[in-house]
KELO-949861 format. One record per residue (C-alpha): x, y, z. Coordinates in steps of 0.25 Angstrom, whole numbers, plus 5000, padded with zeros to 4 digits. Example, Ala and Ser with C-alpha at 12.3 -4.5 7.8 and 13.67 -1.06 7.14 Angstrom:
<nodes>
504949825031505549965029
</nodes>
This chain:
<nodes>
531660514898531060394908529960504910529660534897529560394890528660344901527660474897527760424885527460274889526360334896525660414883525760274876524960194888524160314885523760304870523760164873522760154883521960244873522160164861521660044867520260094873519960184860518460164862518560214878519460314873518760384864517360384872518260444884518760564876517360604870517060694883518460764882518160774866516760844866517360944879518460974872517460994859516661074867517561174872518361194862517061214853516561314860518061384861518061364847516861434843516761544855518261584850517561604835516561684839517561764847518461784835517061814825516361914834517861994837517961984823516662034820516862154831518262194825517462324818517362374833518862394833519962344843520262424854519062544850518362614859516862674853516262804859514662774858513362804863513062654869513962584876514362444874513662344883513862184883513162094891511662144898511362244907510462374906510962474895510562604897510462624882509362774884510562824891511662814881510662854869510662984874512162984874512663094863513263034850514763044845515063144837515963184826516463304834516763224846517563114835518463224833518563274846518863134850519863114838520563244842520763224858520763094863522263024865522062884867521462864854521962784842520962814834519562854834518262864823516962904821516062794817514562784812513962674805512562644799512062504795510862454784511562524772511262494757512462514750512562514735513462504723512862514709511762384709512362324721512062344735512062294749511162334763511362344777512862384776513362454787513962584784515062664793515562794795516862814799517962904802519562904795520062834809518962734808519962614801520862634813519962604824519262494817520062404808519462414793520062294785519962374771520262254761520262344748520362494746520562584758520062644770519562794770520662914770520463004780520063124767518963044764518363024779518563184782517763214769516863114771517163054758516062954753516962834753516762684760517362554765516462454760516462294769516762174761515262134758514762254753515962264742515662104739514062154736514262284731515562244721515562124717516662134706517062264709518162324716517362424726518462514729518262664721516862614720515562694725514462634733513262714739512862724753511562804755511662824742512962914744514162864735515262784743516662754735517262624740518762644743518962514752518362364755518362314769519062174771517762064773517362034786516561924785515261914793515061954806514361904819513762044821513362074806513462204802514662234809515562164798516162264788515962194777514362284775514962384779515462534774516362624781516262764777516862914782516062944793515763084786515162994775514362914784513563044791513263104777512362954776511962954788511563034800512563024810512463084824511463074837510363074827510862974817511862874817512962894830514362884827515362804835516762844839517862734838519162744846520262664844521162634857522762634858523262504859524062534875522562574879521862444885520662444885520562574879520462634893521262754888520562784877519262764885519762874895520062974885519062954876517962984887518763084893518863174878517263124875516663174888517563314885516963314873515563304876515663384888515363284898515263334913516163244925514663184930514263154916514563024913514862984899513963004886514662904876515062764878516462714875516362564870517562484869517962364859518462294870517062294877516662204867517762114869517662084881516162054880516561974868517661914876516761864890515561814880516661724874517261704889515761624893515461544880517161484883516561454897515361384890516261314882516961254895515861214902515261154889516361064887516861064901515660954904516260854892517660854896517260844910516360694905517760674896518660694907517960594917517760504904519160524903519360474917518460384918519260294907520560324914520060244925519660134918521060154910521660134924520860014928521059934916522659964915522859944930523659804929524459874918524859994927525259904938526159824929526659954924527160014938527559884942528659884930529160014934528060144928528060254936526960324941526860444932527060334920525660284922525060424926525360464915524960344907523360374912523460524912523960534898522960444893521760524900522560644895522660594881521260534881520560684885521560764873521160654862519760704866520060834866520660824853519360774847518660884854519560984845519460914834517960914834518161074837518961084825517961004815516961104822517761224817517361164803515861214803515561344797515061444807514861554797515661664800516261614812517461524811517861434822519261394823520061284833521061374839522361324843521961374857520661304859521461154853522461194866521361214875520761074870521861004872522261064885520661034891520960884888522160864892521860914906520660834904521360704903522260734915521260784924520460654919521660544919522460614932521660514943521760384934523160424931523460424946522660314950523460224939524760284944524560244957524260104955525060004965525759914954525459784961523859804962523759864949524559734943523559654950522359724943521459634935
</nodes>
């Protein structure tokens, strides 16, 4: 209990000291306040642009596997684009072999889209929507948020039935007051009958990818607007993974194994299609955001670095001017750890009311509309905050701590 009461002895010398050198106290934690403002800022807004651009790439699917021509590549480096062109195009006869043979599989479709589209309903229309051809398994390797009517049956893709999913933004253009489901809308100037409305996405960082311009139909619809094939518009087969496979490295196997069968690929010859994965992008997504957290440190590593010698600078002085009081304190009996603690909680409680500031100004931050991106203070990045100062102030208040600890009481009494 004698422990106890003298820490909190010392935390009242502390706010003490503080309160009566409010002008020296405030100019001390500014450093700390614009580090802690810096970083945090920079967590704040990299961790919004993370959470909008995963957003935005959430039509690529989780845990899907693509079979295309090109392959992914992030970052520089020569690509060796002339040698893929020449690389044959998927096929629907290769969807079903695909669909029919591979194991690891969870579900897999036959994708096509085509951008720049005017689509029309009686007087109203709207351009450059993005219109997409699709097979029945399509909703279960990319989620489709259907917010009124329904996705497609599976009747109505094998006859190649001349019905859509409209986004959110074509039915607000298109029906204004009307319920758009059983109505018909022309693409290409063929009839389309509305049977569901996509949930609204909002805007997007990469523009057209957003579902909000965009119509999915069956992908037997889709070839009879368009020329699909090597010639015309080249399809993409999506393959959703297992949930026990990571990193998809079953699926990969199989797939390349039952593709290369397929297109009768020799032992030497090495593969003619390339298999892109979601996660690819992840990761790239992942170490981009990896550098701008480093920037963020080193931006704000230079201001709390000035705050903490700010910081220990006044603790010095603190010494100085309160040396008589120390010795008359260790000469009525205070431990050494009492008036450790007395300095190092002051430096400590100087640096986190600094920090706190910092993270307020963050949080007024938060306030100022960014468009479609929307910053929030997470409870993790308040943690961090806190935790940066308060190892601050004891790294910055540990040698004036000590030195006032190991004051001999009868010189430090003497002290004018």
């Amino acid at each position: 209990m004698l422990f106890f009461r003298l820490i909190l002895e010392s935390f009242s010398f502390a706010l003490q000291a503080l309160r009566s050198n409010l002008l020296r106290t405030t100019l001390s934690l500014l450093g700390v306040s614009i580090g802690i403002f810096a970083i945090i800022t920079v967590f704040t807004v990299v961790d919004a642009l993370e959470r909008k651009i995963r957003d935005d790439m959430s039509f690529i699917g989780d845990n899907v596997m693509y079979i295309q021509k090109f392959p992914w590549q992030f970052g520089g480096g020569a690509y060796p684009w002339w040698r893929y062109f020449r690389r044959p195009s998927n096929t629907v006869d290769e969807f079903r072999y695909l669909e029919k043979n591979l194991q690891e599989a969870q579900a897999i479709a036959l994708i096509a889209g085509r951008g720049g589209n005017t689509i029309k309903y009686r007087s109203n229309s709207l351009t450059a929507v993005n219109v997409r051809g699709v097979s029945f398994r399509y909703s279960e390797v990319s989620e489709i948020p259907v917010d009124n009517g329904r996705y497609f049956s599976r009747q109505e893709v094998n006859r190649a039935n001349n019905v859509a999913l409209i986004g959110a933004t074509i039915a607000e253009t298109l029906f204004t007051s009307e319920d758009p489901i059983g109505k018909k809308i022309k693409v290409k100037g063929r009839p389309f009958q509305v049977v569901g409305v996509m949930k609204k996405e909002g805007s997007s960082i990469f523009g057209s990818t957003s579902r909000d311009e965009q119509i999915i139909i069956p992908y037997g619809s889709f070839g009879k607007l368009y020329l699909v094939g090597r010639k015309g518009i080249e399809p993409t087969i999506a393959l959703k993974g297992k949930d026990n496979d990571e990193g998809l490295l079953k699926l990969e196997s199989n797939v390349r194994g039952v593709l290369r069968t397929k297109r009768g690929l020799k032992p030497y010859q090495e593969d003619n299609f390339a298999l892109n994965r979601t996660e690819a992008f992840a990761d790239a997504v992942s170490s981009l955001f990896s550098v701008l957290h480093f920037a963020g440190w080193i931006i704000g590593g230079f201001s709390i670095l000035v705050g903490a010698f700010g910081i220990a600078n006044i603790m010095f002085v603190s010494v100085k001017e309160r040396t008589n009081i120390i010795g008359i304190q260790k000469s009525l009996g205070a431990k050494t750890y009492f008036i450790l603690f007395q300095f190092l909680f002051e430096a400590v409680f100087l640096s986190m009311i600094g920090g706190a500031l910092g993270l307020l100004l963050v949080y007024l931050i938060t306030f100022i509309p960014l468009g479609s991106i929307h910053m929030t203070l997470t409870a993790g990045n308040i943690i961090l905050g806190l935790s940066v100062s308060s190892i601050v102030g004891t790294f910055a208040g540990i040698i004036p701590a000590l030195m006032a600890s190991r004051l001999n009481p009868v010189i430090a009494i003497r002290a004018s």
